[in-house]
C-alpha positions in Angstrom: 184.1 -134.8 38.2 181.8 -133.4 40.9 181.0 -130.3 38.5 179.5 -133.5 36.2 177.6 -135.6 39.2 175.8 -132.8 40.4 174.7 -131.6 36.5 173.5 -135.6 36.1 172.2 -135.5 39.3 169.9 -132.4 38.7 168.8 -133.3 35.5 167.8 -137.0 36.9 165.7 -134.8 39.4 163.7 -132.4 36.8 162.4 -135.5 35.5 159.7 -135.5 38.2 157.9 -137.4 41.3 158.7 -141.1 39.6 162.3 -140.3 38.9 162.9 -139.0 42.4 160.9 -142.2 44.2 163.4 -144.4 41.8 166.4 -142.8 43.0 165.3 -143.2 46.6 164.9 -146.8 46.0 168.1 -147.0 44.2 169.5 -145.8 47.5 167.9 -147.8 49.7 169.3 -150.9 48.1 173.0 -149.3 48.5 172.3 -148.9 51.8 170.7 -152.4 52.4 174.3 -153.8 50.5 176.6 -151.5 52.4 174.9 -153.4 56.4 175.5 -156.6 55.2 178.8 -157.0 55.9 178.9 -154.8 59.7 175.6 -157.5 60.5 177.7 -160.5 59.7 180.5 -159.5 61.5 178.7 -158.3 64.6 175.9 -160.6 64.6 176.1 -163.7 66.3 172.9 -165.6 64.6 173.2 -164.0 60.9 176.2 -165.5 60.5 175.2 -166.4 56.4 175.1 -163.8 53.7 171.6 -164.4 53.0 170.5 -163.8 56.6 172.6 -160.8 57.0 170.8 -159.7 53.7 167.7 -160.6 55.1 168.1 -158.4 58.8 169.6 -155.3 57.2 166.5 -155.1 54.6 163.7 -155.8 57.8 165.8 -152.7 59.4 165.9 -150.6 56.5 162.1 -151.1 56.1 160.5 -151.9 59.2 161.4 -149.5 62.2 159.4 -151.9 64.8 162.1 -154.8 64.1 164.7 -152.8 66.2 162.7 -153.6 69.6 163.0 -157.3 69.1 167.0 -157.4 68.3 168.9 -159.0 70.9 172.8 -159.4 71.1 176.1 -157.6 71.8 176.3 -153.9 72.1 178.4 -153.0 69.3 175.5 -155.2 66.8 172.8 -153.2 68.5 174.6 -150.1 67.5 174.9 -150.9 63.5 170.6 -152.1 63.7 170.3 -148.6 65.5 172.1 -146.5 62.6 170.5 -148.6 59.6 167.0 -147.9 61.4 167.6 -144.1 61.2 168.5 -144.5 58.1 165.6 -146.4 57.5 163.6 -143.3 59.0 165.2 -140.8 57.0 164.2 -142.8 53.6 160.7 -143.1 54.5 160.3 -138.9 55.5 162.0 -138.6 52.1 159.6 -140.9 50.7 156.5 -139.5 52.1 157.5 -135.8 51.2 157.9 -136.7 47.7 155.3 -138.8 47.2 153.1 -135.9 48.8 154.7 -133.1 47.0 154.0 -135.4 43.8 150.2 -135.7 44.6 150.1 -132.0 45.1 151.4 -131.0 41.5 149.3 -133.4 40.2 146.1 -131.4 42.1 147.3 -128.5 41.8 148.1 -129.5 37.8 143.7 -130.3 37.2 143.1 -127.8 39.3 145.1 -125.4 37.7 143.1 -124.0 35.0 144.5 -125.8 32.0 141.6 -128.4 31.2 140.2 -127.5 27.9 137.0 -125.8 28.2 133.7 -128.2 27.3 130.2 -126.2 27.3 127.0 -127.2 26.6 126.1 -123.4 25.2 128.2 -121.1 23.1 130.5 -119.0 25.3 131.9 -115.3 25.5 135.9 -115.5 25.4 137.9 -113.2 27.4 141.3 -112.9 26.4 143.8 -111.0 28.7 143.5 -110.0 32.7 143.8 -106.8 33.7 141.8 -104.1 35.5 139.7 -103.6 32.2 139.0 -106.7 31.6 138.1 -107.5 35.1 135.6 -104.5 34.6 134.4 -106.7 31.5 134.0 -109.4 33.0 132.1 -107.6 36.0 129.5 -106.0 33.2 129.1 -109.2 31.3 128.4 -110.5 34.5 125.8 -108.2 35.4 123.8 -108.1 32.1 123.5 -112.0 31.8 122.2 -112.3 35.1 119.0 -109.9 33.8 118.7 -112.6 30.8 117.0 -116.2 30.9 119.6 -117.7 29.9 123.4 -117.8 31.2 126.0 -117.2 28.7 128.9 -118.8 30.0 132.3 -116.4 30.4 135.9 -117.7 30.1 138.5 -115.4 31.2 141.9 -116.6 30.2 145.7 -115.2 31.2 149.2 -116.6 32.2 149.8 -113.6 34.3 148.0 -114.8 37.6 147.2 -118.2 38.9 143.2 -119.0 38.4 143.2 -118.7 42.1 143.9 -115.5 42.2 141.9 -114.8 39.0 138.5 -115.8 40.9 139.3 -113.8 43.9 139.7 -110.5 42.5 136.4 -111.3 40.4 134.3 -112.3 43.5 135.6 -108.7 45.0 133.7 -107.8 42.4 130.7 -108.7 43.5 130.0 -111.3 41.1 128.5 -114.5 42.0 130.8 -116.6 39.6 129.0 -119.9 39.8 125.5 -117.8 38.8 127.3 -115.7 36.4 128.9 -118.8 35.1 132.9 -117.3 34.8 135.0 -120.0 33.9 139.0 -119.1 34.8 141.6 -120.5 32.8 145.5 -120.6 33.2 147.4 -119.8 29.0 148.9 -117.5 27.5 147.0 -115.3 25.0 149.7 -115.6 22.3 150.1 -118.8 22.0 148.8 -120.7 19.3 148.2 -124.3 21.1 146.8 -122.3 24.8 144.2 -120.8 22.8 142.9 -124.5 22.3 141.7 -124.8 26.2 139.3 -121.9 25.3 137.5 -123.9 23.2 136.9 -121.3 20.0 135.2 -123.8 18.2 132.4 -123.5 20.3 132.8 -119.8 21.3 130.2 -117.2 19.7 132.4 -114.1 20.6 136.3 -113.5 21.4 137.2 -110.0 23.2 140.8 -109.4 23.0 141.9 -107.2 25.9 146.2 -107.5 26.2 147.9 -106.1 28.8 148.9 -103.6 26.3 148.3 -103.2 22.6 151.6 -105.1 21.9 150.2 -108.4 23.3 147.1 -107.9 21.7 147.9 -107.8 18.4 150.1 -110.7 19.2 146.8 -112.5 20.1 145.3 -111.2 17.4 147.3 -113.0 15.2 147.2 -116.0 17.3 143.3 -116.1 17.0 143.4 -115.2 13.1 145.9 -118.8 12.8 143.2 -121.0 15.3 140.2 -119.8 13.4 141.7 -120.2 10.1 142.2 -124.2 10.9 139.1 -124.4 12.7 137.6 -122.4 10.0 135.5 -120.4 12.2 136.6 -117.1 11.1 133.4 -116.2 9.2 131.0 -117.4 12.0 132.8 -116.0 15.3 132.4 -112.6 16.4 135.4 -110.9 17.3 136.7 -107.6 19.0 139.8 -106.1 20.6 140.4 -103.4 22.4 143.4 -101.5 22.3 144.7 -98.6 24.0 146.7 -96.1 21.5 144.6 -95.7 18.5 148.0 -95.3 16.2 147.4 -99.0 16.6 144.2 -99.7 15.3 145.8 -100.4 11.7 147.8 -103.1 12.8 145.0 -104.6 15.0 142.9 -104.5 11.8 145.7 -106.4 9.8 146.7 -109.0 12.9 143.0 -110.3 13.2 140.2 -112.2 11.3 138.2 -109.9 8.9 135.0 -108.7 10.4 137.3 -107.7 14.1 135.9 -104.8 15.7 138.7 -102.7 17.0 137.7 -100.1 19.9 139.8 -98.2 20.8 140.0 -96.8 24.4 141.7 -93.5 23.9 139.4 -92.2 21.9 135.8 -93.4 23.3 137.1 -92.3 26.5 138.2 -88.8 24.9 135.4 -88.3 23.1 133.0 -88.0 26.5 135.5 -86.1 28.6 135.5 -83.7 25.7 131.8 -83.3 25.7 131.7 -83.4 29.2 133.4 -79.9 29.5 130.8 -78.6 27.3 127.6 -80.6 28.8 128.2 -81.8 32.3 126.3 -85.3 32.6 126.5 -85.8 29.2 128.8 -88.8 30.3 125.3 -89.9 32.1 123.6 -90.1 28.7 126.0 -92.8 27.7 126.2 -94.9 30.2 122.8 -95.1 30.3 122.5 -95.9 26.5 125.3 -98.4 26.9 123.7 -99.9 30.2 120.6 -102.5 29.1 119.2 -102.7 32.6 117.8 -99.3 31.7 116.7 -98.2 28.5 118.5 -100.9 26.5 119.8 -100.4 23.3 118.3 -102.9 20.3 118.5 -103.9 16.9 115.7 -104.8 15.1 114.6 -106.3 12.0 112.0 -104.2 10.1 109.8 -106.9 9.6 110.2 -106.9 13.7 109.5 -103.4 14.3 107.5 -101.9 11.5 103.7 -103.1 10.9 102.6 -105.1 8.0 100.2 -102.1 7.1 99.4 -98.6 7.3 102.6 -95.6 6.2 105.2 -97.3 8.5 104.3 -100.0 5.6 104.1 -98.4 2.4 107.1 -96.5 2.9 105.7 -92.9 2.8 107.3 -91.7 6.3 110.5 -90.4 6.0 113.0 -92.0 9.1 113.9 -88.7 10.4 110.3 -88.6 11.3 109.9 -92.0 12.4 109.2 -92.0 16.1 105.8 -90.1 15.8 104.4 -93.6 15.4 105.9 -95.4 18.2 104.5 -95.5 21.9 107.8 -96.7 23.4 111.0 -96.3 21.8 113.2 -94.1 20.1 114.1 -94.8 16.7 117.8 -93.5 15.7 119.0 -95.0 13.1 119.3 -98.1 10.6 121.0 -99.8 8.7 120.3 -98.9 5.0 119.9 -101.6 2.3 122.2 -102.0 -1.0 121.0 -103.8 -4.1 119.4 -106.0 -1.6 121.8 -106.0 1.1 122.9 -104.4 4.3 125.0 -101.6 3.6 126.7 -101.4 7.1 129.8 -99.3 5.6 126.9 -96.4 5.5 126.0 -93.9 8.2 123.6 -96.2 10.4 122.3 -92.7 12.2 119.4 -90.9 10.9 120.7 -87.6 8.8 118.5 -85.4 7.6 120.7 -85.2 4.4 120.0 -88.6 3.4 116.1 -88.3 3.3 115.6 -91.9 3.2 112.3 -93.2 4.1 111.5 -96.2 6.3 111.3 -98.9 3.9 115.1 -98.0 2.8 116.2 -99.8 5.9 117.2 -103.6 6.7 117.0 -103.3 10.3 116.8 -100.4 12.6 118.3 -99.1 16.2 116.2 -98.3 18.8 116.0 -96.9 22.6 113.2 -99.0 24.5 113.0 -102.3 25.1 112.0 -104.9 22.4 108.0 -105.1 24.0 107.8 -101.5 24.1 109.7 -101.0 20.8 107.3 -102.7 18.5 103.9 -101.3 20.1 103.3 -98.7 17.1 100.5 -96.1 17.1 97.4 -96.7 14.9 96.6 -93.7 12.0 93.7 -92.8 13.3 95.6 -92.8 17.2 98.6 -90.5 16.2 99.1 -87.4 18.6 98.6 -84.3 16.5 101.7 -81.7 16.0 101.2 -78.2 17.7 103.6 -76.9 14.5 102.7 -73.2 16.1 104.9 -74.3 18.9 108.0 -74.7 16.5 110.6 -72.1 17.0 111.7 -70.3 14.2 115.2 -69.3 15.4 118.1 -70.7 12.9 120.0 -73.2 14.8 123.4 -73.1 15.7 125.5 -74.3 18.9 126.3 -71.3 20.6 128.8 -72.7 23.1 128.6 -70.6 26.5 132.9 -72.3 27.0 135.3 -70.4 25.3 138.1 -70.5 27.7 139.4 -74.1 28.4 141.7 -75.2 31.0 143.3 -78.9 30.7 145.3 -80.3 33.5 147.3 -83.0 32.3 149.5 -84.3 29.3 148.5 -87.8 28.9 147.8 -90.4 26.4 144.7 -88.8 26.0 145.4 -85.4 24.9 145.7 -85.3 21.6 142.1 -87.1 21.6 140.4 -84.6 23.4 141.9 -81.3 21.6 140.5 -83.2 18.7 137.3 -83.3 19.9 137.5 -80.0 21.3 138.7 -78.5 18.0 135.4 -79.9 16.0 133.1 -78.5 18.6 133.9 -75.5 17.4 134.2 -75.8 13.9 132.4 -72.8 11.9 131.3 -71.4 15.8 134.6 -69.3 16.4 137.3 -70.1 18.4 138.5 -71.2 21.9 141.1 -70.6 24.0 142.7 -73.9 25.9 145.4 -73.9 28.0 147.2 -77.2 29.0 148.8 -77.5 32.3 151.8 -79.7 32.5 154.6 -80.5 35.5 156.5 -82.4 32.9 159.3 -79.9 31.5 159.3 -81.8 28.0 156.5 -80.5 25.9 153.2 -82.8 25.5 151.9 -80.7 22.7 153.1 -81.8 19.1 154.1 -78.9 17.2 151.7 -78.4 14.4 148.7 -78.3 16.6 147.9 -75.0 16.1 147.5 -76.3 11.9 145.4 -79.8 13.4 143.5 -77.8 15.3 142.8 -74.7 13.9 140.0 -73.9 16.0 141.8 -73.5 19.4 144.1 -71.1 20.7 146.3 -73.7 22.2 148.9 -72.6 25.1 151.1 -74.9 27.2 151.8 -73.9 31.1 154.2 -75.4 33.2 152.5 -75.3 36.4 152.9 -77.9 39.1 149.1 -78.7 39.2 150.1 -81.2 42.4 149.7 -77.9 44.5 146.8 -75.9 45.8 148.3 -72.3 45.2 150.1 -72.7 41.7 146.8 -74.4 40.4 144.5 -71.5 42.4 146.9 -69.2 40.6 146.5 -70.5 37.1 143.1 -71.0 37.3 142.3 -67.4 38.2 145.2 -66.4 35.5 143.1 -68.5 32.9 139.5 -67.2 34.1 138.5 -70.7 32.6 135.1 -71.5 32.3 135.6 -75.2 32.2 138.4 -77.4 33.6 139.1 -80.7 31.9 141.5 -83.2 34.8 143.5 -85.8 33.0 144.3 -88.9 34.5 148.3 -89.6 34.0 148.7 -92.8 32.4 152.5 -93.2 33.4 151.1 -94.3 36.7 149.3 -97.4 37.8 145.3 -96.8 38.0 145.1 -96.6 41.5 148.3 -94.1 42.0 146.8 -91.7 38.7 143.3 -91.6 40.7 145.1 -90.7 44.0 146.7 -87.6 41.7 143.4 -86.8 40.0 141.3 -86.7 43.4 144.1 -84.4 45.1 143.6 -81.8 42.1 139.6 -81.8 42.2 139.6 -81.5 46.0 142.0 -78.4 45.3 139.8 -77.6 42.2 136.9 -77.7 44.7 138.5 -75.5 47.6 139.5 -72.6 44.8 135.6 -72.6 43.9 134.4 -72.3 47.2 136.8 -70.1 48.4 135.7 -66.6 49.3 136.9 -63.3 47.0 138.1 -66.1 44.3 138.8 -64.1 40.9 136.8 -67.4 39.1 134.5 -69.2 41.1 132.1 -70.3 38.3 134.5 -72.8 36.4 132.8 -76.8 35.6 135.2 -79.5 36.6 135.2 -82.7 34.2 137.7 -84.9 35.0 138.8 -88.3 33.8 138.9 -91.4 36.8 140.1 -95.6 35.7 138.8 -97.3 38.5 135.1 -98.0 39.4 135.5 -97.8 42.9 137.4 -94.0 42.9 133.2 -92.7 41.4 131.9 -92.4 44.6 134.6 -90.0 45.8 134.5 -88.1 43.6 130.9 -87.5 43.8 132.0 -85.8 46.8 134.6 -83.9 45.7 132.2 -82.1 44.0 133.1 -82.7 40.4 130.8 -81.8 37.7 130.7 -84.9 35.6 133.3 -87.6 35.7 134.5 -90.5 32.8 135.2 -93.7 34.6 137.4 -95.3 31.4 137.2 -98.7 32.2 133.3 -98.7 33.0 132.7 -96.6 29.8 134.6 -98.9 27.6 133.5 -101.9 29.4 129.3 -101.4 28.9 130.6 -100.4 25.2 132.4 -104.2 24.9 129.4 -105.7 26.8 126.8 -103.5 24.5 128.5 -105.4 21.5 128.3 -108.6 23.6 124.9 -109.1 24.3 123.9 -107.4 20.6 126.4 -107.5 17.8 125.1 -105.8 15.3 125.1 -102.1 17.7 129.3 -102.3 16.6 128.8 -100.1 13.2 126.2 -97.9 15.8 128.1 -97.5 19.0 131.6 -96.4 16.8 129.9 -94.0 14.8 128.4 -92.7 18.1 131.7 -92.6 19.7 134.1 -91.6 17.1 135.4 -88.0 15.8 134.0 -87.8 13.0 130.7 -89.8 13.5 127.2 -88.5 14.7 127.5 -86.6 18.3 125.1 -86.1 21.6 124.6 -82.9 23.1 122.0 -81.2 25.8 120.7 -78.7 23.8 118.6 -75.6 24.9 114.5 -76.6 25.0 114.1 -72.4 23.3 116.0 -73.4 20.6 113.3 -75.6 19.3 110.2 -74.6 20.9 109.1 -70.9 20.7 107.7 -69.9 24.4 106.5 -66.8 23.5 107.8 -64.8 26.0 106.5 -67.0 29.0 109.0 -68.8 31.1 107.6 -72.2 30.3 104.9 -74.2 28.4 103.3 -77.5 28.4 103.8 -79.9 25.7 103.3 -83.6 24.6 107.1 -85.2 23.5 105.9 -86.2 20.0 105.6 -82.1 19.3 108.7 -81.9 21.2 110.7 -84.7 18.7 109.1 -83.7 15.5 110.1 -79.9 16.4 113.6 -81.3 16.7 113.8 -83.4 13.7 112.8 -80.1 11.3 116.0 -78.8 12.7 118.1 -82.6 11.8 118.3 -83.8 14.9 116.7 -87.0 17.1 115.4 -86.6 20.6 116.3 -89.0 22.7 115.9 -87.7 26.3 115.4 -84.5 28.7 117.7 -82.7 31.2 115.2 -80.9 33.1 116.3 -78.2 35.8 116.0 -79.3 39.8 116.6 -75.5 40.6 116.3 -72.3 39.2 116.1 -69.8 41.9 116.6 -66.1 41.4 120.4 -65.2 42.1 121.7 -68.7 42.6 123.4 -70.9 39.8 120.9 -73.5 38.5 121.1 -77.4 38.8 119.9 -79.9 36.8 118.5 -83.5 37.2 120.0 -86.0 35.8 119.4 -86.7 31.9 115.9 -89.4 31.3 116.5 -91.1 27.9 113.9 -92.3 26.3 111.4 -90.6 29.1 107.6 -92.0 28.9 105.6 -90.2 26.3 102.3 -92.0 27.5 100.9 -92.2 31.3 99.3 -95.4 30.2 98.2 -97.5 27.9 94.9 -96.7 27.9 95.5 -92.9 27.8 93.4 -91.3 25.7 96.5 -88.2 25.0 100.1 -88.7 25.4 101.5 -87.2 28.7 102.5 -83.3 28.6 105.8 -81.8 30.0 106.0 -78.7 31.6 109.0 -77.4 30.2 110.8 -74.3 31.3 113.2 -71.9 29.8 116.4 -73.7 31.2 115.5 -76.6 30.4 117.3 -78.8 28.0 117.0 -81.8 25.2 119.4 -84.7 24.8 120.1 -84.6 20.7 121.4 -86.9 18.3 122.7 -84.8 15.8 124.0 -86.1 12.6 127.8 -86.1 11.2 129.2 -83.3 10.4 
């Protein structure tokens, strides 16, 4: 019987504030009922039912009443008790009439009021430390445009609270940024509703792992479909694993961009063991405060007459008419349509001319981008410059070191493997503490380029890692970040190896003192360390595939671009060697406009797009370099007569787009 009053009695509860202040009253009448009968008897003036009534509800209610009560002791005592009583019913009152104002603040407050902008909005689905970084980028880009876009950031993993405080640590002014925090989980069909995708004009997915984001996935392809927005909302997730990129294709509206973290991220650590700073080049193609990256219509970009007009220029040679920009690709027209399924990058093998493409890519902003040269204003070729040498990518890294087995592995011996595709072989070595093995075991037929050998080393120690790298004589080593770790635990790991990676290069009578260091960070905040460390390029993850998300964001037509760019078998950037396209003649550097400069590149299939000029280059001492200039100024002025000459040494080097291979 008591099992069954306290199961009704908690059920009456859950039914919230009004249930509770009913129950309360409820008791203060059974209390009022249960005095009446002690104040008849004891009292000597409420000597009726009525009156006895009356006295025990004044001293339920009213706690002054007790003062003015006069008669024998023992009635005194029964007023006293129902006044406490009294007391205790009106704290009880009071507490649940406040907690009840406080759920219903906290409940507005809380971040599940539908979403109602004036403008079309950017959607943020998921909270995490990526999408924090997404947020932070989105942040930063709308505040260098006239208009605000407004941002919604949406999760059921944190209060809103405590969504906006970890954004504000950002450094984002949220109110001028315009970020919008809202309580709901990703997944569910009726949550997505406070969002507001009817009025959205883009949706970035970003789970908490790539399970709950093809649950959303789905979630948004079932909203849309009712809304029927699906063919008017851009859309993009980002997942981690790319053996899940078929089912995030499947899960979400056609037209969803999938980018895939693994492999953008792989793709520049890769490179970055060949080309230190070459992770500089992207972020500053992906960053629009700098050189910003642009699609254009050609009625936009090219003039209404002259050979930009008529079609006789063929694209590869496109940016001798331009005074600002770098042209690198386009999107080629069909039968009267953009053929986006096409290579949007320039490849010699296509020998297209201008007037094949619908719209085009450029480096510059949009001012710069359409201030074309007249015919009679064009810079004239030194062709005697041109160097004659057959090109090929002679890779000075032949012996590879990786330390790490992570998720990321696989990605980068990919992109490792096509580097040297028809250029010989290399020899990598990947360092492991784990005793199962991270290597799969056909990857000597996947990657028949490398000459692939695992090491069990414990790599969390200075001498067995001095004593493999001295073992290995490598000329490059590649640190992994382990993703079994939180972020901020895998960066502690990655900045103990590169101080010890540090320390082995400085050391005195070290068998290899000459190696790069590339290594692989997730947190923002860890790049300023590891500037110190002395590392020779770095990947921050999260910033990499944040500017790439933002990119799309602010321009959503660079998606078919930026994963061609990025992906393994797509077009690739390299710093390649200034005497492999201009002849010095023997001298140790020449002066030269960057029109000669691009148009000697593009006879060899390639696109200038930047220089990585030397800062040193003493005798005996190991040279430095600046950092890479994209899109550097190929006028002084604008009323220059003649376009502004380099002096350009023997170690100097050119950042290329080259083609797919």
């Amino acid at each position: 019987m008591l099992d069954r009053f306290n199961y009704w009695f908690e059920n009456l509860l859950l039914h919230g504030t009004w249930a509770r202040v009913g129950l309360l009253f409820g008791l203060v009448i059974i209390l009022t009922l249960l005095f009446v009968p002690l104040i008849a008897i004891t009292s000597e003036s409420a000597t009726e039912t009525s009156d006895a009534l009356w006295q025990s509800m004044l001293h339920m209610l009213d706690r002054g009443v007790l003062k003015a009560d006069s008669g024998n002791s023992l009635y005194l005592v029964v007023m006293l008790v129902e006044t406490i009583f009294g007391l205790l019913v009106a704290g009880t009152l009071i507490s649940i009439l406040n907690s009840g104002v406080s759920d219903f603040v906290h409940g507005i407050a809380g971040g599940r009021a539908k979403v109602m902008e004036k403008r079309p909005h950017i959607v943020i689905l998921g909270f995490n430390d990526l999408s924090l970084t997404i947020v932070d980028k989105l942040a930063r880009l709308s505040a260098t445009e006239r208009g605000t876009t407004p941002i919604v950031v949406m999760d059921d993993d944190q209060e809103v609270v405590d969504m906006a405080a970890q954004i504000d640590e950002t450094g984002v002014n949220r109110r001028r940024a315009h970020v919008i925090c809202r309580k709901g989980d990703i997944c569910d069909y009726d949550d997505l509703d406070i969002c507001s995708l009817e009025d959205a004009k883009t949706v970035i997915v970003c789970g908490r792992d790539d399970f709950e984001t093809v649950q959303s996935l789905m979630a948004c392809n079932a909203r849309l479909n009712q809304l029927e927005r699906h063919r008017t909302l851009n859309m993009a997730a980002v997942i981690r694993n790319d053996a899940n990129e078929m089912e995030a294709r499947f899960a979400g509206p056609d037209g969803t961009h999938i980018i895939c973290y693994d492999r953008i991220v792989s793709k520049v650590i890769a490179e970055s063991s060949f080309d230190p700073s070459i992770s500089y080049v992207y972020l500053d193609l992906l960053n629009s405060t700098n050189n910003a990256l642009e699609c254009l219509d050609k009625d936009e970009l090219l003039p209404s007459d002259g050979p930009l007009a008529t079609g006789a220029v063929d694209a590869m040679h496109i940016n001798r008419y331009f005074a600002g920009c770098v042209t690198i690709g386009g999107t080629p027209t069909r039968h009267g349509t953009h053929a986006s399924d096409e290579e949007q990058i320039f490849s010699p093998d296509e020998r297209r001319t201008v007037q094949d493409y619908s719209r085009f890519f450029v480096i510059g902003s949009r001012s710069r981008a359409t201030r074309t040269l007249a015919e009679d204003a064009l810079p004239q070729i030194d062709e005697t410059l041109f160097s004659s040498n057959p090109t090929h990518d002679e890779r000075d890294v032949s012996r590879i070191l990786i330390l790490g087995g992570g998720r990321l592995l696989e990605d980068v011996l990919q992109y490792e493997n096509k580097h040297y595709v028809g250029e010989g072989r290399a020899t990598v070595t990947v360092a492991t503490h784990k005793s199962s093995s991270v290597l799969p075991p056909d990857c000597q037929v996947r990657w028949p380029s490398l000459d692939i050998t695992l090491q069990r080393c414990d790599t969390r120690s200075f001498e067995p890692l001095r004593e493999l790298v001295e073992s290995t004589q490598a000329q490059s080593v590649v640190v992994l970040s382990d993703h079994t770790l939180k972020v901020r635990k895998a960066d502690e790991r990655t900045l103990s190896q590169l101080v010890y990676l540090q320390r082995i290069r400085e050391r005195e009578g070290s068998a290899n003192s000459s190696f790069k260091i590339a290594s692989e960070i997730n947190l923002e905040n860890t790049r300023k360390i590891v500037r110190m460390v002395g590392a020779d390029d770095y990947v921050v993850g999260n910033t990499l595939v944040a500017l790439f998300v933002s990119c799309m964001a602010r321009e959503w037509l660079l998606g078919d671009l930026l994963n061609e760019l990025l992906s393994s078998r797509g077009a690739s950037i390299s710093m390649r060697p200034v005497s492999e396209f201009l002849d010095f003649g023997g001298a140790s550097q020449l002066e030269c406009d960057l029109y000669t400069v691009g148009e000697a590149v593009a006879e060899k299939g390639g696109i200038l797009i930047g220089l990585h000029q030397l800062a040193t280059d003493a005798p005996g001492e190991e040279s430095t370099y600046e950092r890479p200039v994209l899109n550097p100024a190929r006028w002084a002025s604008r009323e220059a007569a003649e376009p502004q000459r380099y002096t350009l040494r023997d170690g100097d080097e050119l950042v290329v787009i080259s083609g797919s291979s």
